[in-house]
N, C-alpha and C positions, 0 to 999 in steps of 0.2 A: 425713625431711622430710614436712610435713603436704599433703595432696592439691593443689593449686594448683586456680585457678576459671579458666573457660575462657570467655572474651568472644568475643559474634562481634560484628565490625567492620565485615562489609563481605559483599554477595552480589552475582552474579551471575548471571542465568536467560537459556536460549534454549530456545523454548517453544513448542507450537503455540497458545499463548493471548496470546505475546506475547515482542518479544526483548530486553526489558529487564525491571526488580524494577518498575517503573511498569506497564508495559502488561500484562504478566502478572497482576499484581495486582488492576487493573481489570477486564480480562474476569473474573476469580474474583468479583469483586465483582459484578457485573453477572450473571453464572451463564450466560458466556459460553459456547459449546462451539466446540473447537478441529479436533473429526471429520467429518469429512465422505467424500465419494466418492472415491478415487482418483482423479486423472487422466492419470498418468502412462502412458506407451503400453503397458507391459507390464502394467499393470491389466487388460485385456479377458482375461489368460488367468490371472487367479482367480476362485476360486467368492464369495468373501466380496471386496467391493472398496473396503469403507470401512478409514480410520485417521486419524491426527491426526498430519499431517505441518508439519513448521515452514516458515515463509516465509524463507527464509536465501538468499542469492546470496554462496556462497563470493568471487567475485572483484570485493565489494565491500568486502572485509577483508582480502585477503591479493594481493598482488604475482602472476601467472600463474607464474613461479620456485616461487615456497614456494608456491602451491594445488596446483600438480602435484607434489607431497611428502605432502598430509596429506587422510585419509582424512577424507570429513563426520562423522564424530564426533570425530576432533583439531580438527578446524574448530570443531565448538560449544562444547568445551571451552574451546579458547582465546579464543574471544569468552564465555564465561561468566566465566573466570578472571581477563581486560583488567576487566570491567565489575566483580570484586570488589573486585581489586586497585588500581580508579580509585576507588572507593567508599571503602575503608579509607583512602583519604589516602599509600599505602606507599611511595611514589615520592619520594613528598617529602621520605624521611626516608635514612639510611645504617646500614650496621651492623646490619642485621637479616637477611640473607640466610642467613647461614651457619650459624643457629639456626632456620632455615625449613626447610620439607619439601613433598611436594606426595602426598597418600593422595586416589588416583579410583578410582572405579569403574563397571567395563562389564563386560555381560554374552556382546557378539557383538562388543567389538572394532570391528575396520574390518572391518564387512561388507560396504561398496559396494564394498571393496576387491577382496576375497574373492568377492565374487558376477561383478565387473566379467571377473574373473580367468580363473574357470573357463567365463564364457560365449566371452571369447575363444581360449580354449584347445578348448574341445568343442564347439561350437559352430560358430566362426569358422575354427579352425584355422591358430590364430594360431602362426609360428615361436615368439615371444618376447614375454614377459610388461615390463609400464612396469619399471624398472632401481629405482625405490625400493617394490617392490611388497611387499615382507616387511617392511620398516620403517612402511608406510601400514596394514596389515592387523596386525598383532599389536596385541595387546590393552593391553599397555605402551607404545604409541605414545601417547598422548595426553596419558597423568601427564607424561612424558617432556620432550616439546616445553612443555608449560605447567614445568616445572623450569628448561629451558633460556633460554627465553623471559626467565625473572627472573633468571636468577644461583643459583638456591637449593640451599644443598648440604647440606643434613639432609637426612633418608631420605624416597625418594621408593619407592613402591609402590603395586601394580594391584589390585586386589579384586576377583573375578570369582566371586560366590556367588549367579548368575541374576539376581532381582527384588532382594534387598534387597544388593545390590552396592555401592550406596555410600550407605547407612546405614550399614554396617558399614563401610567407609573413616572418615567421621564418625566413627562413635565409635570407632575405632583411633587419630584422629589425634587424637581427644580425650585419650584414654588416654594417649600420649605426651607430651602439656600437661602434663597432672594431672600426672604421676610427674617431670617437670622435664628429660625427656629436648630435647626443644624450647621453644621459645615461640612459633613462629606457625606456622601450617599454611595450605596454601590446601585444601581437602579436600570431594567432591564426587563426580558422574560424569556419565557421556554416554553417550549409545543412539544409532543410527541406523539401525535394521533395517528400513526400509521399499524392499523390493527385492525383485525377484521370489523369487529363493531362498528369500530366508527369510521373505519371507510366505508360501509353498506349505508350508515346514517347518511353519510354524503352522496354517497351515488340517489338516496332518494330522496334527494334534493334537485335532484338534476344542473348541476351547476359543475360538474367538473367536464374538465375538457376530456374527449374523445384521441384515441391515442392518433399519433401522424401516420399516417400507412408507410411513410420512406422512412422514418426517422424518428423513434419514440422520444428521443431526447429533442425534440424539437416539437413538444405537442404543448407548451406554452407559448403562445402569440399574443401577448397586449399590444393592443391599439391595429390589430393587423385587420385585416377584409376576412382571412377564413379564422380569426379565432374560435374557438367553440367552449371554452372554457377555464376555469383555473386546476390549479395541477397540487393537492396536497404535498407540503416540506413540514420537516424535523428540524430542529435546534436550538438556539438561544444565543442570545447576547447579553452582555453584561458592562456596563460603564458605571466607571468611577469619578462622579459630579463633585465639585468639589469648590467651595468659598475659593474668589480668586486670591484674595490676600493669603488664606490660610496656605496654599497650595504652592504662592511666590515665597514663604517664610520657610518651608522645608528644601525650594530648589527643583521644586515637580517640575517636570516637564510637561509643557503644555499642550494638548492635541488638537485643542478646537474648544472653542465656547457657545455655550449651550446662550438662547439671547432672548427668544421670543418661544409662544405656548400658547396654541387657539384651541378650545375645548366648546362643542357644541352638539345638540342632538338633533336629528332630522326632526323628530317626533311624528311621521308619517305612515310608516310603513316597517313590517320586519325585514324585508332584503332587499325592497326598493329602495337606490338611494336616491336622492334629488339634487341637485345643482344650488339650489338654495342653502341648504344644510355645507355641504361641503367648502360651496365660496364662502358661508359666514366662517367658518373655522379655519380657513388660509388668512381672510381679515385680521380675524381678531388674534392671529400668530404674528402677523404684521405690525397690528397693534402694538402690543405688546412688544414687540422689539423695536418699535418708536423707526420703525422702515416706510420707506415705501416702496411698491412692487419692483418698480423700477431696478430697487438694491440687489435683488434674487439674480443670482447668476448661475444656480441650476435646479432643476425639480426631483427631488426623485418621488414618483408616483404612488398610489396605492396600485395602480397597473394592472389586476387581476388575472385579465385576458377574457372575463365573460363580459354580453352585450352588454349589460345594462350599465354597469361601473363603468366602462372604458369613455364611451361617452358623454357619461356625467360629469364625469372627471376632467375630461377636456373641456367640457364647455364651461364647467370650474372655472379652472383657471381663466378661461379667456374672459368670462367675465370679472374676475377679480384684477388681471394683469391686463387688460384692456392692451395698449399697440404691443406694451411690451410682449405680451406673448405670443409674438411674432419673432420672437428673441432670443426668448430663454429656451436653455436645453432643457430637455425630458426624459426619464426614463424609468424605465423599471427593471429593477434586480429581481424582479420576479420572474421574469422567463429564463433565468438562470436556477434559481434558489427555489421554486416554487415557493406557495404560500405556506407561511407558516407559523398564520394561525392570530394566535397571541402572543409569539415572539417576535412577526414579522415587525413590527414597527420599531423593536432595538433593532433588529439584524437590518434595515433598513437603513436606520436612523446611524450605525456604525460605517453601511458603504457611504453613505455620505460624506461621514466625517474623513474616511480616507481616502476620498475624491478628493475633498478640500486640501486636503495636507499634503497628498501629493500630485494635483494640476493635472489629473484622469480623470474623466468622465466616463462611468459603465455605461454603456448601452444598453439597449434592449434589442434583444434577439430576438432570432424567426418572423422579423417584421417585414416582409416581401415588398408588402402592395398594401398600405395603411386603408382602415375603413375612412372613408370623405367624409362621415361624421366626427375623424377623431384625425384634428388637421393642424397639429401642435407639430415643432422640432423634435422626435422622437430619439436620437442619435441611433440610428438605425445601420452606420455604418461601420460601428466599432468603437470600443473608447477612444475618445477624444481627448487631444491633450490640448488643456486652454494655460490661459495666463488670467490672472485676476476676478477670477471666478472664488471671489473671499465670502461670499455669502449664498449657503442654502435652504433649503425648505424640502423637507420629508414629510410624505403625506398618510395618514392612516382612518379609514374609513372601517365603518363596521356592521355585520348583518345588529341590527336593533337602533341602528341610528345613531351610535356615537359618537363623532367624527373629532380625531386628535390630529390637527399640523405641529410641527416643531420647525424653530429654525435657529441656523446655527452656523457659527464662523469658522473660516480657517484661523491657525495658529499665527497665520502672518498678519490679517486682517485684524485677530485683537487682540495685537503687541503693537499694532498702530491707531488702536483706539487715543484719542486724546486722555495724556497723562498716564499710562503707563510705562514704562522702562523698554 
């Protein structure tokens, strides 16, 4: 059977830039940033006290019964996956569950769970931990309850490969389109590590940025001369993949197609990345979308803003896209959105598509005076508005080596593929 085309129908975002595909969208456009100071009370006992935390009130979506059940990352999960699945039109229709699946990915799971856990346990000195605490805190809670939620009984699985976490959910659930094992996916993921635990893990890592002395919201810099770090984000994405015929039979509206899926491991180093590694996995996304570089009409980056990635990543591409990358725009949603984790690669993978769809380019902010080792088109001046920019590529790299590209059309570009309508 010949590879099947994978439509996406429908997304979902919960964001620190915004908690719909509107609002999110807008601040991207506008070069909005979503970081700022901590203020939560257990903020006074970190050394670093900025991140990009989302505006969410759990018990404005969920009954006090089911919020004392699900950890803030099944929470944004299932408000990303309502907003894809209300987008796609799916409701309205029958007979499509049972060829459905649900591919997420997280890389800390239910950490408020987890953090909430051990303080009352070593801490507090607590008898007895909440009765649904291992069901809130495992990393498979979340695909889980978004499965449940719909009815859906094709294969539902967790993806936990650090940063590019559910890029590579993506394109697994693409992979299962293509080969005709399914036809719809909701497929995506969710982060919520903003807790003291695990931002002290981070900070003893030494990799987050150091805050801006002018301007806290401006302490994420990829690709700039004084970046100093990445800036932990909160929230999730959710898209609904979807067999292109299956998707043309019900009248979906088409947002972008999902085309090409490079999947590779540095196998070098745990937070070193290489150049090697990451150009084989823009390849073999190319690959597989039977493109050549040439086709790419924007990047969105893995971006970070620490030394080591920003670099790598440029010389990435250059050696993959040889003159063209002299061309092609670049950017990263991460100096808006900070990172976020093992969602960043849907929430990424979603500003793309609505770059594509609608002829915006997000920029990347706080980029003054670019390091001369990272010597790409950054769109360093604001969103740009192009024309025919029907083809891009979203990058997602990961502390352990395993590097996910995805690449993906606008709705104009594959409604003009030869032989569709």
């Amino acid at each position: 059977m010949a590879a099947r085309r994978v439509a996406v129908t429908g997304l979902g975002v919960v964001s620190p830039l915004g908690n719909d595909e509107a609002g999110f969208f807008e601040s991207l456009q506008a070069g909005r940033s979503g970081v700022r100071r901590l203020d939560a009370p257990f903020s006074q006992r970190l050394s670093i006290r900025i991140g990009a935390p989302v505006g969410f009130d759990g018990a404005a979506h969920f009954p006090p019964p089911r919020l004392r059940m699900l950890d803030r990352v099944s929470q944004f999960a299932l408000v990303a996956a309502q907003q894809a699945v209300e987008a796609a039109g799916l409701l309205r229709f029958e007979g499509w569950r049972e060829r459905a699946g649900v591919f997420l990915g997280t890389g800390m799971g239910g950490a408020q769970t987890t953090d909430d856990g051990y303080r009352a346990l070593y801490a507090d000195g607590a008898a007895r931990l909440p009765p649904f605490s291992v069901l809130m805190a495992m990393n498979h809670a979340a695909a889980a309850w978004i499965g449940i939620e719909y009815g859906l009984q094709g294969p539902n699985l967790t993806y936990s490969t650090a940063c590019s976490s559910s890029a590579v959910a993506i394109g697994e659930a693409w992979r299962r389109i293509r080969a005709g094992e399914t036809d719809l996916m909701l497929a995506g993921g969710s982060e919520a590590p903003l807790n003291l635990g695990t931002l002290k893990a981070w900070e003893a890592l030494k990799t987050l940025a150091s805050e801006d002395p002018e301007d806290p919201s401006a302490s994420c810099k990829p690709f700039a001369l004084d970046r100093s770090g990445m800036v932990l984000g909160e929230g999730a994405a959710v898209l609904v993949l979807e067999e292109w015929e299956h998707a043309q039979r019900r009248g979906a509206r088409i947002r972008g197609e999902l085309i090409g899926y490079g999947l590779c491991t540095d196998a070098t180093h745990m937070t070193h990345p290489t150049v090697l590694g990451q150009a084989r996995a823009m390849a073999l996304a190319l690959e597989s979308a039977a493109l050549d570089a040439s086709a790419i009409g924007y990047i969105n980056a893995h971006g970070t803003g620490t030394a080591a990635n920003d670099v790598t990543e440029s010389q990435a591409i250059r050696q993959v896209f040889a003159a063209h990358a002299d061309r092609v725009p670049v950017s990263s949603t991460k100096s808006m959105h900070g990172h976020l984790l093992g969602a960043a690669g849907a929430v990424e993978l979603a500003a793309t598509l609505l770059a594509l769809e609608r002829g915006t380019l997000p920029p990347t902010i706080n980029l003054r005076i670019a390091d001369p080792a990272c010597d790409l088109d950054y769109i360093s001046e604001g969103a740009r508005k192009v024309s025919g920019a029907g083809v891009a590529m979203s990058n997602a790299f990961a502390f352990g080596g395993t590097n996910a590209v995805l690449v993906c059309r606008s709705p104009d570009a594959a409604r003009a593929v030869q032989g569709v309508d």
